[in-house]
ROSE-4610 file (N, C-alpha, C; in Angstrom, 1 decimal, always signed):
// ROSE-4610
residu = [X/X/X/X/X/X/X/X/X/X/X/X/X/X/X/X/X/X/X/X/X/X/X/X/X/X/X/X/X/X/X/X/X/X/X/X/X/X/X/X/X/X/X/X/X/X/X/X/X/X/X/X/X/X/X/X/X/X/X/X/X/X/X/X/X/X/X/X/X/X/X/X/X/X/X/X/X/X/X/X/X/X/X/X/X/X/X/X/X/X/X/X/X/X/X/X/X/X/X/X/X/X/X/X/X/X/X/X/X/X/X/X/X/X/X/X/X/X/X/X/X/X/X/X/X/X/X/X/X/X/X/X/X/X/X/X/X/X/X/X/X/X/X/X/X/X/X/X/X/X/X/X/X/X/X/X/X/X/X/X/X/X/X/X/X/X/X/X/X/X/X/X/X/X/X/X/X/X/X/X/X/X/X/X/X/X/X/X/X]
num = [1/1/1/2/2/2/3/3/3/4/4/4/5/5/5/6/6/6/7/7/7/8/8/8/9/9/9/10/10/10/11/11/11/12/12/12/13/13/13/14/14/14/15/15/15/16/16/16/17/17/17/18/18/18/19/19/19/20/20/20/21/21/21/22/22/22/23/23/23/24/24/24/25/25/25/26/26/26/27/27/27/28/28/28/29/29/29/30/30/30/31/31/31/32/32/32/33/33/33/34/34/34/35/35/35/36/36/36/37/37/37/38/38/38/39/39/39/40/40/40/41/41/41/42/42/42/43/43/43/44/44/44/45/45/45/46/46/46/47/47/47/48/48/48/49/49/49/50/50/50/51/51/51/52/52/52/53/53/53/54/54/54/55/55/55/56/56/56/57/57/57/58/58/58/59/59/59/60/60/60/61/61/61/62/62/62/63/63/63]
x = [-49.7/-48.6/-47.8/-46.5/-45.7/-45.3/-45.2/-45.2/-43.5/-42.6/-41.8/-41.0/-39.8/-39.0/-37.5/-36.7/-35.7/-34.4/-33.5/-33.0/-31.6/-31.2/-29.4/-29.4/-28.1/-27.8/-26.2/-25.3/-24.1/-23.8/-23.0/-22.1/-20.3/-20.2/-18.5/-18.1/-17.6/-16.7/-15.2/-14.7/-13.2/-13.0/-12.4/-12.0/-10.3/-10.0/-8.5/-8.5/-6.9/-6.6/-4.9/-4.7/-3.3/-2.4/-2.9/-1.5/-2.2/-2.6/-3.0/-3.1/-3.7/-3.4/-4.9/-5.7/-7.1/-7.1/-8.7/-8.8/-10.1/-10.4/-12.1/-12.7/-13.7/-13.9/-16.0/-16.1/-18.1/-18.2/-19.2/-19.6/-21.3/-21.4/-23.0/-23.8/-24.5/-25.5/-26.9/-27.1/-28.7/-29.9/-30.3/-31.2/-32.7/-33.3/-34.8/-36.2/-36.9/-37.0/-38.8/-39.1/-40.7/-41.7/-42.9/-43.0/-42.5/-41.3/-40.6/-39.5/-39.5/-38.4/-37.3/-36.1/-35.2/-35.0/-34.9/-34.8/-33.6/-33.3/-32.4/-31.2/-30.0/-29.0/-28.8/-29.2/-28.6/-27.6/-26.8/-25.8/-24.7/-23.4/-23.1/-21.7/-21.0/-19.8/-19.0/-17.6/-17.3/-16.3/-16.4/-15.4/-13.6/-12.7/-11.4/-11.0/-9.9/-8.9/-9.2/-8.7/-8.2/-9.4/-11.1/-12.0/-12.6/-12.0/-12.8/-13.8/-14.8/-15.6/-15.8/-15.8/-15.3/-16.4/-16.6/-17.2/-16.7/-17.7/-17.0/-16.7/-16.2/-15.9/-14.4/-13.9/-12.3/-11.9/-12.3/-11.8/-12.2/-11.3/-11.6/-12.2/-13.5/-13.7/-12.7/-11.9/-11.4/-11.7/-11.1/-11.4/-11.5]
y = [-3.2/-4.1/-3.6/-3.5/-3.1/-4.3/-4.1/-4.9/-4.9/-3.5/-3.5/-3.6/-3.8/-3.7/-3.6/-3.1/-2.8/-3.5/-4.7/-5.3/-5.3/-5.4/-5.5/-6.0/-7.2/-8.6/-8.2/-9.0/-8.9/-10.2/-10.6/-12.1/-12.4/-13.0/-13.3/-13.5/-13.2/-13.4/-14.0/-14.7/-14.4/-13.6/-12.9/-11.9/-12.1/-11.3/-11.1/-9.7/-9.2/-7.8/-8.1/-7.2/-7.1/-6.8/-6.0/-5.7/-6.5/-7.6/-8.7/-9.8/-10.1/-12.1/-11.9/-13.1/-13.5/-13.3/-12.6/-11.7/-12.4/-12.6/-12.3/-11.5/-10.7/-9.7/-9.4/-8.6/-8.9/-7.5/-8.3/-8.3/-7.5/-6.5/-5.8/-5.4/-6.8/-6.8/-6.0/-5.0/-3.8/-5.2/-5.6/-5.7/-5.4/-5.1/-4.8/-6.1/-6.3/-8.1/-7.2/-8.1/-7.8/-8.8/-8.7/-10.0/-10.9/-10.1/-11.1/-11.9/-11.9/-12.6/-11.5/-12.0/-11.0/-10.8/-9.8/-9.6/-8.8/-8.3/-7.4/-6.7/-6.8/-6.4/-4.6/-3.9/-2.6/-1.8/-2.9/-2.0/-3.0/-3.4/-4.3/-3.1/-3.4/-2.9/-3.3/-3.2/-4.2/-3.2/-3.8/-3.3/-3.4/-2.6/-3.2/-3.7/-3.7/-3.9/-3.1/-1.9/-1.0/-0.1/-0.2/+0.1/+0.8/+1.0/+2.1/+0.9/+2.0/+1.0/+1.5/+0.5/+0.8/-0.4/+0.3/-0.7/-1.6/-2.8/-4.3/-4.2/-3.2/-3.3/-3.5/-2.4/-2.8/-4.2/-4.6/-6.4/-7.6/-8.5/-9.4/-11.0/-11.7/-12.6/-13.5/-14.8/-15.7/-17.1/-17.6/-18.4/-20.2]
z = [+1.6/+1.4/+0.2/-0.2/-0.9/-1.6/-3.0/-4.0/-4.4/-4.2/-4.3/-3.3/-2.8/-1.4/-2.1/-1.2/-1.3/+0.1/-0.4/+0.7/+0.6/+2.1/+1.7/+2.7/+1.9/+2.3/+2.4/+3.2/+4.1/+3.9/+2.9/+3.0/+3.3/+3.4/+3.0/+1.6/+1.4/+0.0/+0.0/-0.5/-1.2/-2.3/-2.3/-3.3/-4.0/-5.1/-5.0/-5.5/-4.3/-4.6/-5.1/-6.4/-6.7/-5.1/-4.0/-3.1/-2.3/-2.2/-1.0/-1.2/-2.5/-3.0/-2.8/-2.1/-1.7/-0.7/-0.4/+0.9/+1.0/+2.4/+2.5/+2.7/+2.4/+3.0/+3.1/+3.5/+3.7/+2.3/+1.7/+0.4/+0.7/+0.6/+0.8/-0.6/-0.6/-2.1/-1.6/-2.7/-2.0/-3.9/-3.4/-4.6/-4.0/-5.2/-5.7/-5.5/-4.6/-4.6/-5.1/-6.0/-6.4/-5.6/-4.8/-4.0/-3.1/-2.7/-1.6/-2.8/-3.5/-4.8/-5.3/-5.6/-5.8/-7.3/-7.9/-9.3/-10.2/-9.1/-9.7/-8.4/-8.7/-8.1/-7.9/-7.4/-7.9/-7.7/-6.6/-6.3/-5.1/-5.5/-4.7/-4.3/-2.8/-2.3/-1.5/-1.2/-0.2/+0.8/+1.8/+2.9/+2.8/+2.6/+2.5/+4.0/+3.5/+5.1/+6.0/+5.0/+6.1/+6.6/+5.9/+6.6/+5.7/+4.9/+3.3/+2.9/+2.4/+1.3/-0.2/-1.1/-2.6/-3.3/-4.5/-5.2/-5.7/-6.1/-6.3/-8.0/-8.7/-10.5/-10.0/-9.0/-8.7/-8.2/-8.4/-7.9/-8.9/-8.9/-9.8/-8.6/-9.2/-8.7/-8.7/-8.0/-8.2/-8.5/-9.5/-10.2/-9.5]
């Protein structure tokens, strides 16, 4: 049995992009879960429009 695991999760988001306003777009969080429990994020990224994927520091959450 592994004590550590490693999971990625696929949500929706709203987001805002300066050349788009508020977008939805699917949000791919990888976190570290110790025992089936999540503890730490390591690495989140999102899909654009046009099919690139870029990390989530370039985007601002909306308020």
């Amino acid at each position: 049995m592994a004590f550590v695991k490693i999971k990625r999760k696929t949500r929706l988001e709203r987001r805002y992009s300066k050349k788009m306003g508020n977008i939805n777009v699917k949000v791919t969080y990888i976190k570290k879960q110790l025992l089936g429990i999540p503890f730490k994020t390591i690495h989140k990224y999102r899909e654009t429009y046009y099919g690139t994927v870029k990390d989530c520091e370039d985007c601002v959450l909306t308020a």
